[in-house]
N, C-alpha and C positions, 0 to 999 in steps of 0.2 A: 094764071095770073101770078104774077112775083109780087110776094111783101117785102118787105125792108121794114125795120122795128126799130125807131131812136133809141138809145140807151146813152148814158152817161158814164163817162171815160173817169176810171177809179186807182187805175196807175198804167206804165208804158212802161214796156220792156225791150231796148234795141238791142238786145244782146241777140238772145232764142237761137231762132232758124234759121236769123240771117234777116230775117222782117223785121218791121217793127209790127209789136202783139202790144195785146193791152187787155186789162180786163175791164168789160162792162157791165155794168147794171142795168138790166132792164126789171127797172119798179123793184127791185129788192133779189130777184135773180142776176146772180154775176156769172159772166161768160166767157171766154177765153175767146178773142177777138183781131183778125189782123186788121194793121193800123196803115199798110203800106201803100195804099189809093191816098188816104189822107193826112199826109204825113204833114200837114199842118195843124192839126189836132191835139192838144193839151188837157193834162188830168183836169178834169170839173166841164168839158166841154160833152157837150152831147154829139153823140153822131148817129148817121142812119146807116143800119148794120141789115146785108144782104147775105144768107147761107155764109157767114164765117166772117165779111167780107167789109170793112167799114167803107160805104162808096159817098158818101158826104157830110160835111159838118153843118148842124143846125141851130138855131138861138135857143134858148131853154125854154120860152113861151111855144113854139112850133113843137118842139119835141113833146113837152108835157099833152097839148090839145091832142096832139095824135096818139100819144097813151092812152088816153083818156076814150078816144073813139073805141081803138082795139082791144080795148076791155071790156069798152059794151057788149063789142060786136062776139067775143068770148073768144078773139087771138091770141089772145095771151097765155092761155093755158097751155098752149104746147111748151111753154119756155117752167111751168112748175105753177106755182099757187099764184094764182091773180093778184095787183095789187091792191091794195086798202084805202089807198088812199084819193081824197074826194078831187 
């Protein structure tokens, strides 16, 4: 089974590799992210982030509920300290 983890876009960098990267936050872990699937994606936007890969942008209500499940379910600990928040 493949997850995919919303995180929220905290800057864009179209310089790099030639992609556009970006760093995300998922829940207070920030991650170095390519941005080049959804290059309509802007800082404060969330998107759904697959092995490296941003494959869609999400509204902030959809991305938070789904935090919120994969914190229950204890997915989130592969990414570092689970979030805190309710």
């Amino acid at each position: 089974m493949c997850l995919g983890v919303p995180g929220k876009v905290m800057s864009i960098d179209e310089a790099g590799v030639g992609m556009t990267m970006g760093r995300v936050s998922f829940g207070g872990i920030v991650k170095e992210v390519c941005l080049a699937y959804t290059p309509q994606a802007q800082v404060g936007d969330y998107v759904l982030v697959h092995v490296g890969f941003s494959i869609s942008v999400l509204d902030e209500e959809e991305a938070e509920g789904t935090l919120r499940f994969l914190e229950r379910m204890g997915e989130l600990e592969a990414f570092g300290t689970p979030r805190t928040q309710p």
